[in-house]
C-alpha positions as CSV (number, residue, x, y, z in Angstrom):
1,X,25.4,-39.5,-16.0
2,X,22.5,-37.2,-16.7
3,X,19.3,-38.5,-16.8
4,X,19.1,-37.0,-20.7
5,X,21.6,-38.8,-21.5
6,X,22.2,-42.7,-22.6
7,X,25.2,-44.8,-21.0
8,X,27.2,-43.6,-24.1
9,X,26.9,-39.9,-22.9
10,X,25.1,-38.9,-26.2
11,X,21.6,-36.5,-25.5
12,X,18.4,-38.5,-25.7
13,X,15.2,-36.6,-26.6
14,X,13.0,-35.1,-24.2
15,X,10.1,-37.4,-25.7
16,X,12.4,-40.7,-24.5
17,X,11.4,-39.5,-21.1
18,X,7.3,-39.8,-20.9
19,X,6.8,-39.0,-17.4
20,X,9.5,-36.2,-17.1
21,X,7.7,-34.6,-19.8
22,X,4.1,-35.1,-18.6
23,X,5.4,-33.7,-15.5
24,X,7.3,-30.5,-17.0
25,X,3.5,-29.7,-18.4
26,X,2.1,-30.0,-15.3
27,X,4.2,-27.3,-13.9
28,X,3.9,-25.1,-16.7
29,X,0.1,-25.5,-16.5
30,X,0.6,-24.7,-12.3
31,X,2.9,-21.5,-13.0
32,X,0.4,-20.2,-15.4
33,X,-2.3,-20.6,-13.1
34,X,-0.6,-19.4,-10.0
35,X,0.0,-16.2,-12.4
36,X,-3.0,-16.2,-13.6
37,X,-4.9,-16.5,-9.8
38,X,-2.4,-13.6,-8.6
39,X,-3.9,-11.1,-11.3
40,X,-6.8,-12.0,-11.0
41,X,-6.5,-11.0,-7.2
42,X,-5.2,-7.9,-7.8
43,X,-7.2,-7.0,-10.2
44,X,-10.2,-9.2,-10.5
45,X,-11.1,-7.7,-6.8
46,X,-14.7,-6.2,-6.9
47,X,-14.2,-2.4,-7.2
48,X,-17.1,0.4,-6.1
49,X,-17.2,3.8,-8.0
50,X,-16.9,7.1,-6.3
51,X,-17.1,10.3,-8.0
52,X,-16.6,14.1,-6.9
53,X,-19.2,16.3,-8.3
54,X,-17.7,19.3,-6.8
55,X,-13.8,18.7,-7.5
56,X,-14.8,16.9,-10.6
57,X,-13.0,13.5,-9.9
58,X,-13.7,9.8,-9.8
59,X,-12.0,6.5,-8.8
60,X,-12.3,3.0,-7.6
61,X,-12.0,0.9,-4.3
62,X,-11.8,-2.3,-3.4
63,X,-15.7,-3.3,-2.0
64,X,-13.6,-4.6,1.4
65,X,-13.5,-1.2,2.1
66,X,-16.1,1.4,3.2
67,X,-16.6,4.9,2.5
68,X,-17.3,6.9,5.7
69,X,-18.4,10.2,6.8
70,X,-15.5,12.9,6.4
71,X,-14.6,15.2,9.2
72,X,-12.2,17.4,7.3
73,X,-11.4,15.4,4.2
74,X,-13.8,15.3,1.4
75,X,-13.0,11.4,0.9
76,X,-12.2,9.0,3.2
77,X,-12.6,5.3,3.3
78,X,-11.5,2.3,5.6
79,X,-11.4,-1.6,6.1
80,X,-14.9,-2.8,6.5
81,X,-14.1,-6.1,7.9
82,X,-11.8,-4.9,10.6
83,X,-14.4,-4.2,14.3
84,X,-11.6,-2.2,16.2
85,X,-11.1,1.3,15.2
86,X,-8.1,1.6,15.6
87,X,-6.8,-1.4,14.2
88,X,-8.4,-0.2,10.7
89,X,-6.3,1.2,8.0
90,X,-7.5,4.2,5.9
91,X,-7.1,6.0,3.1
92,X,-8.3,10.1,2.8
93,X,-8.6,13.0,0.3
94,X,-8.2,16.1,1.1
95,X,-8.2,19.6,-0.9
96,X,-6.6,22.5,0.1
97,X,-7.1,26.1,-1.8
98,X,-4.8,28.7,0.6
99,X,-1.6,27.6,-0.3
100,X,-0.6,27.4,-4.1
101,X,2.9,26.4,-4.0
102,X,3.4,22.3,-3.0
103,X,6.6,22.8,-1.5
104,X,5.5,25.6,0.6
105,X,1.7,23.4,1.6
106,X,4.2,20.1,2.0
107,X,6.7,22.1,5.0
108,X,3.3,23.4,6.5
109,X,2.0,20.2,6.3
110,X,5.1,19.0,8.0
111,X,5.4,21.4,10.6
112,X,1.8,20.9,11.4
113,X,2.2,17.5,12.3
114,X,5.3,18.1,15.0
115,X,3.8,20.4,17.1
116,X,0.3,18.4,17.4
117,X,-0.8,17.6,20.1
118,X,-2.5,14.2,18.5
119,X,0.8,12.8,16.9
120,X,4.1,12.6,18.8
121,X,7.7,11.6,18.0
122,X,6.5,13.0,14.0
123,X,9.4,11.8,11.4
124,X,9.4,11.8,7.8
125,X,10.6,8.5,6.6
126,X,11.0,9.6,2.8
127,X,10.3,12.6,0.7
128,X,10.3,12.1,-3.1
129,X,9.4,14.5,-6.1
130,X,7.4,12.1,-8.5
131,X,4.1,12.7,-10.7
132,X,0.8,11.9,-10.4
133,X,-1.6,11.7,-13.3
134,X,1.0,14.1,-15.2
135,X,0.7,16.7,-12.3
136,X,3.9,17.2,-10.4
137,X,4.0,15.7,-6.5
138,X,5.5,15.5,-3.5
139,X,5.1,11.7,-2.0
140,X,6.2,11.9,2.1
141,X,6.0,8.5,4.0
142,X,5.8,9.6,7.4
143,X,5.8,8.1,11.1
144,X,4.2,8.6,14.3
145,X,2.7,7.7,17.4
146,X,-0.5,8.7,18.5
147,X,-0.8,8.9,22.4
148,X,-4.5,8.2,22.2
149,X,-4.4,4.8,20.7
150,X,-0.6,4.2,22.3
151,X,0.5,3.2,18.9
152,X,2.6,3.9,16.1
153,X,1.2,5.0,12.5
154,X,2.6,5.1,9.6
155,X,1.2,7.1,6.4
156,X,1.9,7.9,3.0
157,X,0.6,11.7,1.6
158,X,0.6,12.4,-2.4
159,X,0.6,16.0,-2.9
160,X,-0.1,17.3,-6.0
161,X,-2.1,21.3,-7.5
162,X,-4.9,21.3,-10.1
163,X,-5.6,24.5,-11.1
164,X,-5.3,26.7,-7.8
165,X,-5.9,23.6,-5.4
166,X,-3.6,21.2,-3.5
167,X,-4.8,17.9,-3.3
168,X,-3.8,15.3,-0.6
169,X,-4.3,11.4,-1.2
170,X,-2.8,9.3,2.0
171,X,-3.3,5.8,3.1
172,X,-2.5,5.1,6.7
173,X,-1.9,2.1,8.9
174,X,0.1,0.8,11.3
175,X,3.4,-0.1,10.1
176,X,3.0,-4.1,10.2
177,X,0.1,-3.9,8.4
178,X,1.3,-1.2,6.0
179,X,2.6,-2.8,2.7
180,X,-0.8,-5.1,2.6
181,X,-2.3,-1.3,2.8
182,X,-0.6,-0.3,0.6
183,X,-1.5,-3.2,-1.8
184,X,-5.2,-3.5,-1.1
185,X,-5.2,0.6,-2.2
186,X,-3.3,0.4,-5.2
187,X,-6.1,0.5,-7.5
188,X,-7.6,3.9,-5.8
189,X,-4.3,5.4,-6.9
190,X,-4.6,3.6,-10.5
191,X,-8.2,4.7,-11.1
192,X,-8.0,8.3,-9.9
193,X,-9.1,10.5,-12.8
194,X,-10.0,14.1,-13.4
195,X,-13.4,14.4,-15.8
């Protein structure tokens, strides 16, 4: 016998059964808040503004991560509260104006990559055509392991041209730490606009 139902098999009302009803509000109250807490985590994060005067964009990051002093990217930020360098993830732009055509700048990207000297065992784990912010891409999840720390990285690169430029948006981390990455950048990708 279900506990809806009297000895004579015929439903009872919900409202016969105080406490199984006091308790189905309970969880609905608990889902909505466990929903509620999750958005709020990925979204309610507190966010810093950066914006390019000179190629005319801005975005967001999460205030967990700091902006640091490029070397060859004109952007570049990592985890502030992570001491080891490199344990840190990061994320980078960079702008190219040589090479106009993103198929062409994504191969010599590629080819770059296998015959340094700072990355060995270089794979490319996924190529995909996509867009970003209406431009056409090239997203390339990519592997490899960098002799000088003695461990593997793993980054993802979204190409994409603006006018007669190539910009190059990656986050990078090591591959158990990637998806949380991945996650805690998000809303740099979300907020990246063109003025």
């Amino acid at each position: 016998m279900k506990i809806s139902e009297s000895c004579f098999g015929t439903p009872l009302p919900i409202s016969a059964f105080p406490l199984l009803q006091i308790h189905r509000i309970k969880m609905k109250i608990l889902l909505f808040l466990i929903v509620l807490g999750s958005l709020g985590a990925a979204h309610g994060q507190d966010l810093l503004d950066y914006k390019n005067k000179q190629y005319h964009f801005t975005l967001q990051y999460p205030s967990n991560w700091e902006k640091m002093e490029p070397h060859t990217s004109i952007f570049v930020l990592s985890e502030r509260d992570v001491k080891e360098w490199t344990e840190k993830s990061s994320f980078d732009i960079e702008v190219n104006d040589t090479l106009k055509d993103l198929n062409q700048f994504c191969s010599t990207y590629a080819n770059s990559m296998r015959i340094s000297e700072n990355f060995k065992q270089f794979k490319i784990i996924s190529r995909k055509d996509t867009t970003f912010k209406n431009f056409p891409a090239i997203e390339l999840t990519c592997t490899a392991f960098i002799p000088q720390n003695k461990k593997t990285v793993q980054w993802r690169s979204m190409f994409f041209i603006k006018g007669d430029k190539v910009f190059k948006l990656t986050l990078s981390s090591y591959p158990e730490k990637f998806a949380t990455a991945s996650d805690a950048t998000k809303v740099i990708y979300e907020s990246f606009r063109f003025q």
